[in-house]
C-alpha positions in Angstrom: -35.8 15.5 12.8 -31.8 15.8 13.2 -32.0 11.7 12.8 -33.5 12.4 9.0 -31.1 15.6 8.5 -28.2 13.6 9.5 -29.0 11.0 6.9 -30.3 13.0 4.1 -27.2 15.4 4.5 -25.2 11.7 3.4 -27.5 11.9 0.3 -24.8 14.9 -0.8 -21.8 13.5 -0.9 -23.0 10.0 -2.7 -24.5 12.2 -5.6 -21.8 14.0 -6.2 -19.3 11.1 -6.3 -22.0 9.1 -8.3 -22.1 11.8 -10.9 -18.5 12.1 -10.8 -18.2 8.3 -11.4 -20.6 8.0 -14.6 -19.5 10.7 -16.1 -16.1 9.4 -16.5 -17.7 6.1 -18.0 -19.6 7.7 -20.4 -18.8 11.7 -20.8 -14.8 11.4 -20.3 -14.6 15.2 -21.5 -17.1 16.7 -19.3 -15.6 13.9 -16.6 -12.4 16.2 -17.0 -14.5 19.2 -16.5 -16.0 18.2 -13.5 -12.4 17.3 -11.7 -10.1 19.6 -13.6 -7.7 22.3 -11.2 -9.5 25.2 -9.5 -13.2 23.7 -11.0 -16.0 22.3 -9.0 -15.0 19.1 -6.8 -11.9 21.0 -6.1 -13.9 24.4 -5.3 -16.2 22.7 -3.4 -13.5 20.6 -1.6 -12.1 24.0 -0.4 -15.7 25.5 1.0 -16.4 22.0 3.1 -12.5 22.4 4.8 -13.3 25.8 5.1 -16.9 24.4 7.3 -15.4 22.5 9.0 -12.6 24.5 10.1 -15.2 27.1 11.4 -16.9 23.9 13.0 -14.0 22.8 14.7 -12.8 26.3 15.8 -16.3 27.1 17.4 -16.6 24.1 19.5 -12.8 24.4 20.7 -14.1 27.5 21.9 -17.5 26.6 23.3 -16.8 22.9 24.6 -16.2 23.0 28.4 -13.7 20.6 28.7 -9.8 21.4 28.1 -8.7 18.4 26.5 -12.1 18.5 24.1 -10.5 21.9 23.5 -7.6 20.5 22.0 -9.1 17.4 20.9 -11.1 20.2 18.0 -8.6 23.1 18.0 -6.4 20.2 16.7 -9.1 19.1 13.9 -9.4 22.8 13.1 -5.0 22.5 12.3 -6.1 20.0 10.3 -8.6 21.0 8.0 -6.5 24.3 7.8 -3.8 22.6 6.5 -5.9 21.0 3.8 -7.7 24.1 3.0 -4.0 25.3 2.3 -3.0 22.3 0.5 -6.0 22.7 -1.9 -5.1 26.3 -3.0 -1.6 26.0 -2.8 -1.6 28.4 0.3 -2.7 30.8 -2.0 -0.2 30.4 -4.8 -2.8 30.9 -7.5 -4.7 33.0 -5.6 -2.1 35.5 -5.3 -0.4 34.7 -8.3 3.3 34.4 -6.3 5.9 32.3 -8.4 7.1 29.0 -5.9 10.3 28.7 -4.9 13.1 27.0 -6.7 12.9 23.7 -4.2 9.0 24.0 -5.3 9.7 24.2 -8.9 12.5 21.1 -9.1 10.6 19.2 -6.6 6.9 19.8 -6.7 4.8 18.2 -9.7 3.1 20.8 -10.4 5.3 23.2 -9.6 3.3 24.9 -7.0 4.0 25.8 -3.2 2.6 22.4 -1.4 3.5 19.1 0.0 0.8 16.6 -1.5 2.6 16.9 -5.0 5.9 16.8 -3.5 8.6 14.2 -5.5 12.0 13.4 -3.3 14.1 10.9 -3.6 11.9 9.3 -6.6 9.0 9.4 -3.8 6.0 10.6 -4.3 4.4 12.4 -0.5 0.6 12.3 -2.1 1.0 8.6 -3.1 2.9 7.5 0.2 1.5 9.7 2.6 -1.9 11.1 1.4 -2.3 7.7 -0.1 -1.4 4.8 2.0 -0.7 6.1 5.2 -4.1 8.3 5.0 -6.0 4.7 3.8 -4.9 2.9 6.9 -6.1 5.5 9.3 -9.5 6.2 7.3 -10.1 2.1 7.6 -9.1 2.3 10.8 -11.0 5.2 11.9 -14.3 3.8 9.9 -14.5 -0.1 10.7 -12.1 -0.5 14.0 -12.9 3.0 15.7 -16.7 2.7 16.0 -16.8 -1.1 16.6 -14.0 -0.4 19.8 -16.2 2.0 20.9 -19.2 0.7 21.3 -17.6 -2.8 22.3 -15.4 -1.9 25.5 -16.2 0.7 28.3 -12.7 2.5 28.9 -12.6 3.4 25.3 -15.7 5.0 25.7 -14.5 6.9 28.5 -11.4 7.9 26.5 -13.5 8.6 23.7 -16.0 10.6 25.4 -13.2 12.4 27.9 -11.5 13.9 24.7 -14.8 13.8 22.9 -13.4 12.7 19.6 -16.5 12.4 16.9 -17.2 9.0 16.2 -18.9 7.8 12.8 -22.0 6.2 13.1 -23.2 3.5 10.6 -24.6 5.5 7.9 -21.2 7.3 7.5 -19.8 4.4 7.3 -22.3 3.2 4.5 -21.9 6.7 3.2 -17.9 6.9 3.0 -17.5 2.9 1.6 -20.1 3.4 -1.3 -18.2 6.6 -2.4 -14.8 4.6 -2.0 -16.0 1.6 -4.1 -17.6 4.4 -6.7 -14.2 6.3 -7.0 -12.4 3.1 -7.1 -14.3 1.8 -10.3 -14.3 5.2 -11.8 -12.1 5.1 -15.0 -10.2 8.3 -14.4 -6.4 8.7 -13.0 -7.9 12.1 -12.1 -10.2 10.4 -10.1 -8.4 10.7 -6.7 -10.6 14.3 -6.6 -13.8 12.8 -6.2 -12.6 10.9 -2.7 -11.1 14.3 -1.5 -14.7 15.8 -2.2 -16.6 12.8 -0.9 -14.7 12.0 1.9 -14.2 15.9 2.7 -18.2 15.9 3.0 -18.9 12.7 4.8 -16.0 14.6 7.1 -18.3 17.6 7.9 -21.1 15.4 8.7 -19.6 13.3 11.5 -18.5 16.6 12.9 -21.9 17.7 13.1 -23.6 14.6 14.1 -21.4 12.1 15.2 -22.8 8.7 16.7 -21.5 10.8 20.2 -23.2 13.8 19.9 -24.8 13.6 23.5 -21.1 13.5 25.0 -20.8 17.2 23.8 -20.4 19.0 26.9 -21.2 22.9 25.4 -20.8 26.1 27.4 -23.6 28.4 27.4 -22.0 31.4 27.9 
């Protein structure tokens, strides 16, 4: 039963990139729609960090073990800080007008770092972008095959209990790259931050190590 879940749950996130990625080949407008500020990838982007926050927060409180502690209460920083990024930390929210460094600096002209410009560098392309690549192919083709290939990185693995992606999220998250990458949009940077947002959430509830879980009752 959580075997079929587990894969029908990777059902969600293909759809929505899919539909994403033919609208914008053959209904550009409602494409625009779909991706624009504040609409419905970018809402629903928000919600899943939001999840998995909660996720990560509970089992940094429930998981026995103190590193595994810090291992999620890390992961919950994380998706805090891109939950923040999202909405501006509440810029719009709020409706509080961004600083001056903000408004020479930002692209948008809003209170975060992803549209950041300095020096004639832009932070989203250089460090959401390629920085963030490597470690997603890293952490989707190198980090599974390691671990299932030598012993003492299962230990390590297992010791911090860091959630490992089994094969279909790997299926899942390359089908949604290639989509996004052939979808004819510069907007279309939105539907991998949905995507990979939700195939994100689903390793955190059923990674390929859920068994190494070690959860307090109490």
């Amino acid at each position: 039963m959580t075997k079929k879940l587990n894969l029908s749950l990777c059902a969600i996130p293909l759809a929505i990139v899919f539909y994403g990625f033919w609208l914008s080949n053959f209904r550009a407008q409602n494409f625009y729609n779909y991706v624009r500020e504040d609409g419905f990838t970018e809402t629903l982007t928000v919600l899943v960090f939001l999840m998995s926050a909660f996720l990560c927060l509970k089992l940094s409180f429930s998981i026995r073990n103190r590193s595994s502690k810090l291992t999620y209460f890390f992961l919950f920083l994380i998706f805090v800080f891109g939950l923040g990024e999202e909405i501006s930390w509440g810029q719009r929210i709020f409706n509080i007008q961004s600083s001056e460094f903000f408004i020479e600096n930002n692209a948008q002209k809003e209170t975060n770092l992803h549209n950041l410009k300095i020096s004639g560098v832009k932070i989203n392309k250089l460090v959401f972008g390629k920085i963030l690549g490597v470690f997603l192919a890293l952490y989707f083709l190198l980090f599974p095959w390691l671990y299932k290939k030598y012993k003492k990185i299962q230990n390590w693995v297992s010791h911090f209990q860091i959630p490992v992606p089994d094969l279909h999220h790997i299926i899942t998250f390359t089908l949604c790259f290639i989509m996004v990458e052939f979808t004819a949009s510069s907007r279309r940077g939105e539907l991998m931050e949905v995507g990979g947002a939700l195939v994100f959430l689903i390793i955190l509830l059923y990674p390929l190590n859920k068994d190494d879980r070690d959860l307090s009752l109490g």
